[in-house]
N, C-alpha and C positions, 0 to 999 in steps of 0.2 A: 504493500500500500504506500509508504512510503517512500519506495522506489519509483512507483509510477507516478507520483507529485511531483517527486524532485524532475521526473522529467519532463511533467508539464510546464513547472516552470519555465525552464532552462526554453522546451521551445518557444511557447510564448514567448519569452522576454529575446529570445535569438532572434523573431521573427520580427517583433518591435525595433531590435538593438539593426537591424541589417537592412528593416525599410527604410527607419527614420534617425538613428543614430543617436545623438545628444539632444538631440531635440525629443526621443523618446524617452532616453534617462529625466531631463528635466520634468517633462511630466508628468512622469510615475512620482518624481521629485515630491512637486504640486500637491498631489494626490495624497499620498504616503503622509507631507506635513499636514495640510489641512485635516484629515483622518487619521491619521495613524494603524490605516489599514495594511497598508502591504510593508513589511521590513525594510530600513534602508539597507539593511546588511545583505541582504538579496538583491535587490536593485543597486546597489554601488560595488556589492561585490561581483557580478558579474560584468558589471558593465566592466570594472579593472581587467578581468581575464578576455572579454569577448571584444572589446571594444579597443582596450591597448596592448594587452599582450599578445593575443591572438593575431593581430594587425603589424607588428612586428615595434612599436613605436616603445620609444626609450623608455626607462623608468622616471626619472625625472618630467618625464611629461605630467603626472599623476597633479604635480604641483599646480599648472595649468590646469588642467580637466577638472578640479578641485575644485577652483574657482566658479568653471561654469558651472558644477552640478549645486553649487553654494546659493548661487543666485535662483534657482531654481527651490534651493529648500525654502530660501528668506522667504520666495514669493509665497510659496505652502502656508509658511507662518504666518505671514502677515493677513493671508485671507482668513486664519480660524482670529488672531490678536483684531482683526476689524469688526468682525463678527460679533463678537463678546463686546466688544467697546461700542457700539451701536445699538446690538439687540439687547442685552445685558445677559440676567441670569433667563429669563423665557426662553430666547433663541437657545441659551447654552444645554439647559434641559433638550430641550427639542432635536438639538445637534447628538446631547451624548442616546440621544432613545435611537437615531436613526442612523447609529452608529457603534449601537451597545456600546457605551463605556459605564464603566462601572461607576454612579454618582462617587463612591467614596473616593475613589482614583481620585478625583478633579478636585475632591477637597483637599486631600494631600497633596495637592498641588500649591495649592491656595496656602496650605500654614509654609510649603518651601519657600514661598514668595515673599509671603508677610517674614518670613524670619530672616530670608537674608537680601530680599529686595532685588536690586537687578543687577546683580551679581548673579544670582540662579540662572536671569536668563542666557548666560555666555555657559554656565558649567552643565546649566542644563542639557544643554545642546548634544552634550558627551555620555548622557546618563540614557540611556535605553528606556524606556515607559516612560521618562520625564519630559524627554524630547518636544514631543508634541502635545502634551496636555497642558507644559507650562505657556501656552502659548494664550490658552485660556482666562487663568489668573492676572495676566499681565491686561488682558483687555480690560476685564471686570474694572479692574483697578486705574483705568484708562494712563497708565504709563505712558511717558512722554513717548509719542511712535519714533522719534529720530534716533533718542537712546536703544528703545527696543531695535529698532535695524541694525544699528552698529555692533550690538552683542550679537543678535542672532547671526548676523553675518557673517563674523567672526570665528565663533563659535563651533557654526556651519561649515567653515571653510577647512578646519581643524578633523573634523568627525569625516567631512566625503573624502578626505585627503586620503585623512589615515586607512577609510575602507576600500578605498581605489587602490590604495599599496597594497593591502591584504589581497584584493583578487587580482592583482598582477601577482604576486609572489605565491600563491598557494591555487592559481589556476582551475582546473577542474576538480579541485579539493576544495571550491570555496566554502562549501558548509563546514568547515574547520573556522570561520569566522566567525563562530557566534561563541566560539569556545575561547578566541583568541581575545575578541570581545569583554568576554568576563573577564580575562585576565589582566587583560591592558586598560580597562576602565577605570582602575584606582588609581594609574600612572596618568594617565591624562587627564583626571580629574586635579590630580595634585600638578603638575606641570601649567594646568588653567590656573589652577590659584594662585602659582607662583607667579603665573604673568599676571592676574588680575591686581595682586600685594604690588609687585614693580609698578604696576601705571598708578596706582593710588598714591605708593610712596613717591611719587615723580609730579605727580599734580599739588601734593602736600607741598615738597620742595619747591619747585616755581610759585603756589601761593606763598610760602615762606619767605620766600627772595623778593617777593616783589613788595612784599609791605616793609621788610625789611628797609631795600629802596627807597619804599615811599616815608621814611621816616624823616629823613634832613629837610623832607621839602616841607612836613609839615611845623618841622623845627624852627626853619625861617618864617614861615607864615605866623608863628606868635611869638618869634621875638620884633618883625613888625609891629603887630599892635601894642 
């Protein structure tokens, strides 16, 4: 039974990946975020083995491809994050009925939010089931949409990277990705934070520096009066 899935998929998605190429990846993309029905680890993992290795193209290309299948997820996000920020919590019910999500999923999404703010949505992006539910949260809460693009973007571009590396290097072994997945999800989580701590501590410092600066001018201004 199993066997015969896996290789429904595989055609499908070879038949998508061979009419319409990255313009089918992004779609599935689309889809995948706004829903969170089909695995991105399926759809980015094969597209690494069918679409760049198979094709003979470098590894370092993934970097590139990355990028496009990024913008493809942002767009995914942004249509469930517009959804929620428009319809509120009615559309959000309506969305998780006609799309079985489990209510309490979206609340655990909601206390990730609320605890760590929009920080979750760049680490989220790396976290499997959190992916595309935090995308929810963030609308409710109508978070600034500019901030929300730049982490999802981010974030996004981090996750299709690393699963476009995976199905170049483990090929017709991709379902070994969901294994590599677990394993590598605590390192990339930690690696995000690490980058998330540097730009915080870097936006601290230039705030720092620049009041700093502004101090002689305000120095002069009252020994004027």
């Amino acid at each position: 039974m199993l066997v015969e899935l896996e290789n429904l998929i595989i055609t499908n998605l070879q038949s998508i990946y061979d009419a319409i190429g990255w313009i089918g990846v992004n779609g599935l993309l689309i889809f995948e975020n706004a829903t969170g029905i089909i695995p991105s680890e399926i759809i980015l993992g094969l597209a690494g083995w069918m679409l760049l290795a198979a094709h003979g193209e470098p590894f370092h290309s993934i970097f590139i491809w990355g990028g496009v299948a990024a913008l493809g997820s942002t767009i995914g996000a942004s249509i469930t994050y517009w959804a929620a920020n428009l319809g509120g919590r009615p559309i959000v019910d309506i969305m998780a009925k006609w799309f079985r999500i489990d209510s309490q999923h979206i609340v655990k999404a909601e206390q990730k939010f609320q605890r760590w703010g929009t920080g979750v949505i760049f680490f989220g992006r790396m976290i499997p089931g959190v992916r595309t539910l935090i995308n929810i949260p963030a609308g409710l809460a109508r978070m600034q949409f500019l901030k929300f693009l730049i982490h999802t973007l981010i974030g996004t571009y981090i996750w299709c990277t690393f699963l476009l590396g995976a199905g170049y290097l483990f090929g017709h072994e991709w379902w070994r990705i969901s294994d590599l997945v677990k394993g590598a999800a605590p390192w990339l989580i930690g690696g995000g934070f690490l980058l998330w701590a540097g730009v915080l501590a870097y936006r601290k410092f230039e705030q720092n520096r620049k009041n700093i600066a502004a101090l002689p001018v305000a120095g002069k201004i009252n020994q004027g009066k």
